[in-house]
N, C-alpha and C positions, 0 to 999 in steps of 0.2 A: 513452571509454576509450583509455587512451594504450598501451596492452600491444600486444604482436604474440608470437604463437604460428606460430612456421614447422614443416611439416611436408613430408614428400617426397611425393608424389601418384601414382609409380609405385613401381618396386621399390626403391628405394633408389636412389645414385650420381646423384643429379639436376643437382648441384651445391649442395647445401646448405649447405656450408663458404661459398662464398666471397657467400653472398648475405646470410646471418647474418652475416660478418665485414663485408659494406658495412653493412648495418644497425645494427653494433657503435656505428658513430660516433652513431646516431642516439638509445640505450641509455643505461638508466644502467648496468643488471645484465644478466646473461645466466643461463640455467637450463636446465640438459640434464634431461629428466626421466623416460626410459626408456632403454631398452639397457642396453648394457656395452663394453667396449673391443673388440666386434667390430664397432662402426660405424669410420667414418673419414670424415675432414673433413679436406681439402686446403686451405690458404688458400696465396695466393700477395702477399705485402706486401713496397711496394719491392722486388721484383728475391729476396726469400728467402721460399723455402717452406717452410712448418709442414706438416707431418700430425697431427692430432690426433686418437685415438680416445678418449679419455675426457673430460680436457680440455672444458668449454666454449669455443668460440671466441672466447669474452670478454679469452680471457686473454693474447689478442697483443695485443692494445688496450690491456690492464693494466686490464679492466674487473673489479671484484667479479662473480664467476664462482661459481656454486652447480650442484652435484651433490644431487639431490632425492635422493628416499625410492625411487621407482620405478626409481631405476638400480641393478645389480648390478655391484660393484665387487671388481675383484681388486684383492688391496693391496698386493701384489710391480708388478703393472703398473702400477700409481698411481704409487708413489713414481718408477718409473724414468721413464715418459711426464714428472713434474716436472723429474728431473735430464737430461732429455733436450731439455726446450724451453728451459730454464735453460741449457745447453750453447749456444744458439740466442739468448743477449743478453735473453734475457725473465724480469726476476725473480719466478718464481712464489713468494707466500709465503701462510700461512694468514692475512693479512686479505685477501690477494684470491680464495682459493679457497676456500669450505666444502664439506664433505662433509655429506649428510644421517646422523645421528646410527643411524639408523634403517635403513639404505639396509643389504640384505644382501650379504654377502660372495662370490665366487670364491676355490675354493680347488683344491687340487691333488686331491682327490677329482672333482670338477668335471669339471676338463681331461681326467683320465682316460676318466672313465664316457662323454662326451663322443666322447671318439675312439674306444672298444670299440665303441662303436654304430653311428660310419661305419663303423666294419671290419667290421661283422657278415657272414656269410658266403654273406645270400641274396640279398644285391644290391641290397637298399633303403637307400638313404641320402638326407638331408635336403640334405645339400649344406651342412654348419654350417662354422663358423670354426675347430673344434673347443679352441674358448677356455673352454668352461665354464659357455656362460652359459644354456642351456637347461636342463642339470642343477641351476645355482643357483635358479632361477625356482620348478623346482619343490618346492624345499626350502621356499622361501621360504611358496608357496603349500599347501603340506604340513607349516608351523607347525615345523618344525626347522632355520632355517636360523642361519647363526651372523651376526648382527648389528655393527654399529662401533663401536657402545657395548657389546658386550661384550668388546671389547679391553678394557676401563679395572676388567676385574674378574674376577683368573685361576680363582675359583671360579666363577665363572658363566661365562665362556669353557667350562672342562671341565665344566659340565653339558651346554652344549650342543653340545657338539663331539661326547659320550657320546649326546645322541639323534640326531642323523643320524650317525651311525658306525653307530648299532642299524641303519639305513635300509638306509646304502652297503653294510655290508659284509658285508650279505644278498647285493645285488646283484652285489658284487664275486665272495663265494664261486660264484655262479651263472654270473661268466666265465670263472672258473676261474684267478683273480688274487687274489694273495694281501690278506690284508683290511688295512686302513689302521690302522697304528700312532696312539691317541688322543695318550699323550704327547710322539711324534715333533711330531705337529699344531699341537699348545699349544705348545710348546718354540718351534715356528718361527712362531707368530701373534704370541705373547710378542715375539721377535725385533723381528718389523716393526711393534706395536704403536708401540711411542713415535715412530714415522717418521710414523705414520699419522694419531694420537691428537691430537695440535697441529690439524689441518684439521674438527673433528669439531666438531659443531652443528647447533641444532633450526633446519632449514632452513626449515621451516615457518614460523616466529616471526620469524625474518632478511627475507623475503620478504616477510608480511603488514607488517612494518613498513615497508620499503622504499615498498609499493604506498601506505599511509595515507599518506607521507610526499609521495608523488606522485611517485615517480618512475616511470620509464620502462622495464618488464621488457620483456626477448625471450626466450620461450622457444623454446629449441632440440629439434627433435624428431629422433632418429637414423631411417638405415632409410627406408622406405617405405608407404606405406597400404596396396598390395596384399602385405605382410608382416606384416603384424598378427595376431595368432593368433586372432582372433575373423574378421574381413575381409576378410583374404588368402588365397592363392588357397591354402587346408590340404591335406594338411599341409604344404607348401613352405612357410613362414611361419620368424616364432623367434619367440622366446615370451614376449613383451610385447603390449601393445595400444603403436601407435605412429603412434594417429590421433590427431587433435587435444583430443581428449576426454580423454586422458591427461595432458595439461599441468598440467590440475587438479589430478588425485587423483595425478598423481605428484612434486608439487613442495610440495602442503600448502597450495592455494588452494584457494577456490568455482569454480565454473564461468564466474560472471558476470565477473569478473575476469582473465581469457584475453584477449577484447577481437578483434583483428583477427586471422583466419586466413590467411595465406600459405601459399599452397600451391607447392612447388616442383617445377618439370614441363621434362622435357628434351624439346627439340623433334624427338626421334624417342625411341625407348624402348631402355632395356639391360635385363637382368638378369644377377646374377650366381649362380651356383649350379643345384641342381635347381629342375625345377618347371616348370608351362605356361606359354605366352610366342606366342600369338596369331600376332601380326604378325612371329615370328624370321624373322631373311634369312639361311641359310648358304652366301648367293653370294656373288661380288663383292662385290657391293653393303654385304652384312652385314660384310665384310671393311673395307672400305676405309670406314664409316659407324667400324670402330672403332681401326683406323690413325687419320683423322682426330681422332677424338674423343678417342685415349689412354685407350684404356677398358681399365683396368688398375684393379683394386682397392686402395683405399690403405693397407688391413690385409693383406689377403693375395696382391697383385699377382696375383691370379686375374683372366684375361682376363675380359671382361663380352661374354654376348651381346647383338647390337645388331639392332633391326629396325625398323621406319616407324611414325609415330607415332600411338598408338593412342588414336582420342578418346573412343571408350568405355568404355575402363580408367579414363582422368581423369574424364569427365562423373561417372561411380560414384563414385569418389574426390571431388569437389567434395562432391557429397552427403553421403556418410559423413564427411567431414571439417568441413562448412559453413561452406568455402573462402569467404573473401570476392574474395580475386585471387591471381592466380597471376605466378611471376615465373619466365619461359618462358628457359631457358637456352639456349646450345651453339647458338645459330642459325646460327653462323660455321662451322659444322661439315658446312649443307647447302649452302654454299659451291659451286659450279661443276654442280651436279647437274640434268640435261635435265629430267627430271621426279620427282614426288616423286609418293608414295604416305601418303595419311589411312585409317586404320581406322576405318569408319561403322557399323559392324554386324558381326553373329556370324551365321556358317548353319551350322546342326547338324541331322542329319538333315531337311534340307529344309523346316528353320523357322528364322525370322529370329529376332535376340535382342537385344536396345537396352542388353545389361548380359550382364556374365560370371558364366555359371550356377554355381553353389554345388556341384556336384558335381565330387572332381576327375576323374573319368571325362569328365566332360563339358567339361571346364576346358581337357585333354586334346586333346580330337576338335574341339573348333570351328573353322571355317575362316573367316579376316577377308572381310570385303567394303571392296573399299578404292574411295576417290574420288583419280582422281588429277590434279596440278597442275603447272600446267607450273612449273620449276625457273628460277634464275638464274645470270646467268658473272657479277656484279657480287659485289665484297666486302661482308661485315657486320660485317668481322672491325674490332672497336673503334670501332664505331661509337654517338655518344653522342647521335643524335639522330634524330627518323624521317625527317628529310631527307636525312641519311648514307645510307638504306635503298635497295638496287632495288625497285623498284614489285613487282614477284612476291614480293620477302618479307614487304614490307606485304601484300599478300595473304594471304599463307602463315596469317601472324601473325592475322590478321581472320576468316578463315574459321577458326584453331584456338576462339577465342572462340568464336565461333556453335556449334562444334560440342559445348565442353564448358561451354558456358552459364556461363562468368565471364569475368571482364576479364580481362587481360592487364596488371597494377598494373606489374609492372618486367620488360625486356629485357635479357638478358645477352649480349652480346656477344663476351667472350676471357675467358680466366682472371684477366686483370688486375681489380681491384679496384673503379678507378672507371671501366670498360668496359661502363656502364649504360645504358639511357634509360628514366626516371623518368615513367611518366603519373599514375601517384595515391602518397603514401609511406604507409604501412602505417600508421606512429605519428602519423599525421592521418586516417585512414579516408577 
């Protein structure tokens, strides 16, 4: 099987952009198949950066780029994200982007309900993007969401715009916000319909012929595995599944047809937002691990907590993912550091734990057990070979293997592109 299925194997920000954009060359098509415009994927090509949140990263390459069934798509930030990488020498048009036909909507009911709920007044917040895409998920999954092919037909539009309105603006009356205008809604979908309506296609049918044909899919997974609303650490999560298993059922293939998992893994760990975080540093160290890193969010420049890296979040995550290799980024980042610190283990009340327990009280209270390594002063920064390497990083890199039971397929080295070293390529297994 010539496919590869990339995925993030912590919280997200792994570096996912720029590993799927080396891979692009190796591609024929590219497939984003969950999320919404709250991920973001940095590439940096020749000397000019792209951010891309919706976008598959296919489409600086000018690769046939497909938006499956499982992504929720705002269609005011669709079209602008087009006219915004097209500002950027990149002609995006509908033969190289489709939209899944099927794929549900964000809408401004969305963003609202969205951000009433950060604001609520007891102090419990998710920590969301407040983009919309947890309130579209559950329309979606609540059988009233408004769909891409219902743009192409204004009385079925206003059927279904009238059953989630029945929804919203129960919910709306209950914050004490005025209820959402139906024909304001139609009026403005109408609007962006014909902008949108050109990209629109059974992606499902695009794809299976692509694959008979023999080409060579990547799909793009947003996010993280420990954000997955089944497998991440709940309720901190959003609300897709955004493990590998999802590439399938969110793009309109079989399972068998996925092919090689890549997992993508930073060589210490961030998070952004609420939620538990093991191995966080709020010293120095946490400090200057996100100085170095630029651990800045590429949707909402939200700093990123940063802490040591933990091999029992990934070992989990191989697992749940059935990781074939992992392609271990940012190692230029533990650059000059006397010693490093590995997370081996959980102690929770005075018992050991080989995996992050399923409650989040307990998610919470566990204290890492770390093994620690001695560090290197030598560079790794663009280094395209293991002879380029200080001997402690080869270490570093060998001991992370062992501890979360897979290879180490690609070394990322800088943000640059081809700042690789290659020991197995994904679309050769």
């Amino acid at each position: 099987m010539s496919n590869v299925v990339v995925v993030g194997a912590q919280w997200g920000d792994e570096g996912k952009g720029k590993i799927v954009d080396w891979l692009c060359h190796r591609a024929d098509l590219v497939v984003r198949f969950q999320g919404g415009h709250n991920a973001g994927h940095t590439l940096v090509v020749d000397g000019v950066t792209y951010k891309l949140s919706l976008m598959p990263s296919g489409v600086v390459q000018k690769k046939l780029s497909l938006i499956g069934n499982g992504v929720v798509v705002d269609p005011w930030a669709f079209i602008e994200e087009i006219e915004k990488v097209r500002a950027q020498g990149v002609n995006i048009t509908p033969k190289m982007v489709r939209l899944a036909e099927t794929a549900a909507l964000i809408l401004p009911v969305h963003r609202e309900l969205d951000a009433l709920r950060e604001n609520r007044d007891d102090g419990m917040k998710i920590g969301t993007t407040r983009r919309g895409i947890g309130p579209a998920y559950e329309d979606k999954v609540g059988r009233r969401a408004v769909r891409v092919i219902d743009l192409a037909d204004e009385r079925q539009l206003r059927r279904r715009i009238g059953e989630m309105l029945h929804h919203h603006n129960a919910l709306r009356r209950g914050f004490g916000v005025a209820e959402a205008d139906a024909d304001e809604m139609t009026a403005e979908l109408m609007a962006i319909a014909p902008k949108v309506l050109p990209y629109a296609d059974p992606v499902w049918k695009t794809l299976n012929a692509a694959i008979s044909d023999g080409k060579k899919v990547l799909f793009e997974g947003a996010q993280g595995a420990f954000l997955d609303v089944d497998h991440g650490t709940y309720p901190f999560v959003t609300s897709s599944n955004t493990v590998a298993g999802q590439a399938a059922a969110g793009s309109g293939v079989g399972p068998g047809q996925v092919g090689y998992v890549l997992g993508i893994v930073k060589a210490y760990t961030t998070r952004v937002g609420e939620g538990p975080f093991p191995t966080e540093l709020t010293d120095e160290t946490g400090q200057r691990l996100g100085e170095r890193g630029r651990e800045f969010g590429t949707v909402t420049s939200r700093q990123r907590r940063c802490g040591w890296f933990d091999a029992v979040l990934v070992r989990q995550s191989v697992k749940i993912n059935g990781i074939t290799g992992v392609a271990l980024t940012k190692l230029d980042v533990l650059d000059g550091f006397d010693e490093l610190k590995v997370c081996v283990g959980y102690k929770l009340n005075g018992e050991m734990y080989d995996r992050l327990p399923a409650g989040a009280d307990a998610q919470a209270r566990v204290e890492p057990v770390y093994e620690t390594m001695e560090g290197w002063s030598g560079s790794t920064a663009g280094a395209r070979s293991w002879m380029d390497l200080p001997a402690q990083a080869v270490k570093y890199v060998r001991r992370i293997e062992e501890l979360i039971e897979a290879p180490v397929a690609i070394l990322s080295t800088s943000p640059e592109r081809d700042d690789v070293i290659l020991m197995q390529d994904p679309f050769k297994g």
